[in-house]
C-alpha positions as CSV (number, residue, x, y, z in Angstrom):
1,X,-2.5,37.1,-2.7
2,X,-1.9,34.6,-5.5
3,X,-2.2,30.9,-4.9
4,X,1.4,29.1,-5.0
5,X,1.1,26.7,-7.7
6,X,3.2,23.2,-6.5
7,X,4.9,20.9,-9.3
8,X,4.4,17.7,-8.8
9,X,7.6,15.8,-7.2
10,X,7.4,13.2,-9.9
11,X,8.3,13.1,-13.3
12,X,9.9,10.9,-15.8
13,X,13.6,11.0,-15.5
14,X,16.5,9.9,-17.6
15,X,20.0,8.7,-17.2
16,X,22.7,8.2,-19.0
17,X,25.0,5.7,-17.7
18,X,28.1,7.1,-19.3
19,X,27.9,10.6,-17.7
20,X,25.6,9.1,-14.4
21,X,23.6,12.3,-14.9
22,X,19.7,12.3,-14.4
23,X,17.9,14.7,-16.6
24,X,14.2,15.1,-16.1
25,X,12.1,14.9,-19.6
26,X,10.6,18.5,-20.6
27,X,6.8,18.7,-19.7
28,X,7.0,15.3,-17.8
29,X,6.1,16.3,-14.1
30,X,3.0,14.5,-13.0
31,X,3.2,11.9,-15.4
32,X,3.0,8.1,-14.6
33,X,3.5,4.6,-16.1
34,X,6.2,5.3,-18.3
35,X,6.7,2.8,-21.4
36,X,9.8,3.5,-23.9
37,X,8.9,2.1,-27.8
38,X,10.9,-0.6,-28.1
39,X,12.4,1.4,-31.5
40,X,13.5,4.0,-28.5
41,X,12.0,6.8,-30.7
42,X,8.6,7.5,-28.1
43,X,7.7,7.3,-24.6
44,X,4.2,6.8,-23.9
45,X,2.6,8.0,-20.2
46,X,-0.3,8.8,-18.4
47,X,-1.4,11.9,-16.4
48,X,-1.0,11.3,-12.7
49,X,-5.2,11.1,-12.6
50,X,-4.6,8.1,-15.0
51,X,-7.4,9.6,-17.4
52,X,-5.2,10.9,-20.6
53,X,-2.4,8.9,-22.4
54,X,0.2,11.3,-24.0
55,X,2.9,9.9,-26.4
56,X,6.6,11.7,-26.4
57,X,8.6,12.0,-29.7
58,X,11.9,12.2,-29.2
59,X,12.6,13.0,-32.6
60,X,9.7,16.4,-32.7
61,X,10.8,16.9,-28.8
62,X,7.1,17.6,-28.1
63,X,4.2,14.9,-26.0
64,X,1.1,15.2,-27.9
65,X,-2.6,13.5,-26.2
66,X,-3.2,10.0,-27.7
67,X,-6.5,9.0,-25.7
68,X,-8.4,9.6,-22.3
69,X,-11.1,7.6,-20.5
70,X,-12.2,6.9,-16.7
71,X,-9.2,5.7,-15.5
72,X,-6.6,4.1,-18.3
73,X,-4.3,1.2,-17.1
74,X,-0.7,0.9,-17.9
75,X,0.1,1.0,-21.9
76,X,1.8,-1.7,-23.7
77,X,3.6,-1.2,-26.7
78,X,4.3,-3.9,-30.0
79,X,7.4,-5.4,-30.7
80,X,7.6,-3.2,-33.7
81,X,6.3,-0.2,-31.9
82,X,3.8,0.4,-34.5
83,X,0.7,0.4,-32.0
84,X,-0.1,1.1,-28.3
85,X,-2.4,-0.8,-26.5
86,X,-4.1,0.2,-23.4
87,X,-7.6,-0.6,-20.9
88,X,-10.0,1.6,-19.9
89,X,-11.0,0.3,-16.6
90,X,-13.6,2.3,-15.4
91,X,-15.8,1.7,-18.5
92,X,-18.7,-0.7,-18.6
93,X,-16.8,-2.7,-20.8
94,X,-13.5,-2.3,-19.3
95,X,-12.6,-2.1,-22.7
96,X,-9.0,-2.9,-24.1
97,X,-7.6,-0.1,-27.3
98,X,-5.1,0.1,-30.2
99,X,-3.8,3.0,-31.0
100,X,-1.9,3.2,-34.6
101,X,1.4,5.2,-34.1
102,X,1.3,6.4,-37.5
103,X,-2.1,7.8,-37.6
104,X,-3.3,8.2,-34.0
105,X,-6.2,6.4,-34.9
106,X,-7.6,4.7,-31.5
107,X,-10.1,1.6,-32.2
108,X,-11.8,-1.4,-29.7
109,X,-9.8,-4.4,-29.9
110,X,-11.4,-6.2,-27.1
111,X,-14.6,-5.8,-24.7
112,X,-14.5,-7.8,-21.5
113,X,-18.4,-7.1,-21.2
114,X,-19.1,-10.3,-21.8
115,X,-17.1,-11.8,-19.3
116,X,-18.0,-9.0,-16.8
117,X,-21.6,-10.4,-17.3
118,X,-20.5,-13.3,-15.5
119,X,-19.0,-13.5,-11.5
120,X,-15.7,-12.1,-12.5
121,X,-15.5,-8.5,-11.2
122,X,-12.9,-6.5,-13.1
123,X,-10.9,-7.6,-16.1
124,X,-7.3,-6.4,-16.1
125,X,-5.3,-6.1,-19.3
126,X,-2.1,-6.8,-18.4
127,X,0.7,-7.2,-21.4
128,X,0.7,-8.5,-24.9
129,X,2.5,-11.7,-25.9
130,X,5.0,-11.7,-28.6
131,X,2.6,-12.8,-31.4
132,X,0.2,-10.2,-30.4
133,X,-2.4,-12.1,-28.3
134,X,-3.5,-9.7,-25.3
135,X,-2.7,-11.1,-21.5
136,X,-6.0,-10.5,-19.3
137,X,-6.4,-11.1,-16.0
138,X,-10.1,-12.2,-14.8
139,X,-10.5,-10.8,-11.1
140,X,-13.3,-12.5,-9.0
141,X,-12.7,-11.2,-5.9
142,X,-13.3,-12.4,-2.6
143,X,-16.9,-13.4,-3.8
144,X,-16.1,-17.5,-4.0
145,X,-14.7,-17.7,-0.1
146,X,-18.5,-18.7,1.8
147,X,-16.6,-20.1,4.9
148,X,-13.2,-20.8,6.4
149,X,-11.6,-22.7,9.4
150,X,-8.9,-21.8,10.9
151,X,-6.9,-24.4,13.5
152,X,-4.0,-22.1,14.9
153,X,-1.8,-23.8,17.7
């Protein structure tokens, strides 16, 4: 008896307001964390285990594998949508990456090892400003709370 292969319910799906159809993209059931180019001409995504990043062309129709890594966070595109920019978050470094559109070169923009060396526990990448400076967010935990008091009525 073969094994009945499920699709995953989820998918990336698109509407068009004019017609108030939803049409699911080809090839996009299991993926996650959607981000359109802002030049509308790719989506990029991640596998539903969050360890590949795939790029859409709308204009070849085909999703093509840009990166993987322990577990990748959300991307962020550039204004010009030249570059996608994304955190590997279960490396030591937790590790923020460029990847050139054009070339699908991926390079280290960022490490947060040196921060990580500190109290903080996890460094979270978590957008890029409009001049290109990278948004992180320094997580410390519940590490700094040694006592609370707590006067309820």
């Amino acid at each position: 008896m073969r094994e009945k292969k499920t699709q995953p319910k989820f998918g990336i799906y698109l509407f068009k307001s004019s017609t108030s159809e939803w049409t699911v993209l080809p090839e996009s059931r299991g993926l996650v964390a959607p981000r359109w180019s802002p030049d509308g001409r790719y989506i990029a995504a991640l596998d539903e285990t969050n360890h590949r990043l795939l790029l859409y062309d709308f204009l070849t129709e085909k999703w093509s594998d840009v990166a993987e890594g322990g577990l990748l966070g959300a991307p962020f595109w550039t204004s010009g949508s030249s570059s996608l920019y994304f955190q590997d978050q279960l490396g030591s470094e937790q590790a923020i990456y460029r990847v050139n559109i054009a070339n699908r070169q991926v390079e280290k923009v960022f490490s947060c090892g040196e921060i990580l060396r500190g109290s903080p526990s996890h460094c979270i990448f978590s957008g890029l400003g409009l001049d290109g400076s990278l948004y992180v967010m320094v997580e410390r935990g519940l590490t700094d709370i040694y006592a609370l008091d707590l006067d309820l009525p």
